[in-house]
C-alpha positions, 0 to 999 in steps of 0.5 A: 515387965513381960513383952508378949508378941501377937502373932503378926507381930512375930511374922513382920519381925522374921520378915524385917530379920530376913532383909535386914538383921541390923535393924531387927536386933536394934527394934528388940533392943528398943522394945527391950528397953521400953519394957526395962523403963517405961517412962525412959527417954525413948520416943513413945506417942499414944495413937488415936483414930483406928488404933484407940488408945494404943502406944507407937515405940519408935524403934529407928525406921520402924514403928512399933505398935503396942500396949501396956498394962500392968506388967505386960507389954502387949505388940501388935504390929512392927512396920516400917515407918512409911507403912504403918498407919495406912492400912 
């Protein structure tokens, strides 16, 4: 599958890699390997509420909030776990 990163998604990716270069790698490798196995062992919710029918891809401490389609992965936003669904 190809894993397409929105714009936000990038910024908020740079911002955890500048504090914290442990965790970045580990949130590629989570998003990496959701994209390899969709229906793998990783810990996947469909949300509700202001982000529709959106996905969130537990990656540690962080969420990540995406969408899949048909061989596209579309990220929208990657948070820390205490912020990521109160904006």
């Amino acid at each position: 599958m190809e894993i397409q990163y929105s714009e936000n998604a990038v910024k908020q990716l740079k911002k955890i890699h500048k504090g914290d270069k442990k965790s970045a790698a580990m949130i590629l490798k989570t998003i990496e390997a959701y994209a390899a196995k969709p229906s793998g062992k990783l810990d996947v919710k469909v949300l509700r509420g202001k982000y529709g029918d959106l996905k969130r891809l537990r990656a540690g401490n962080y969420r990540v909030i995406l969408d899949d389609e048909e061989n596209v992965i579309l990220i929208y936003e990657i948070k820390h776990r205490q912020e990521a669904y109160h904006d």
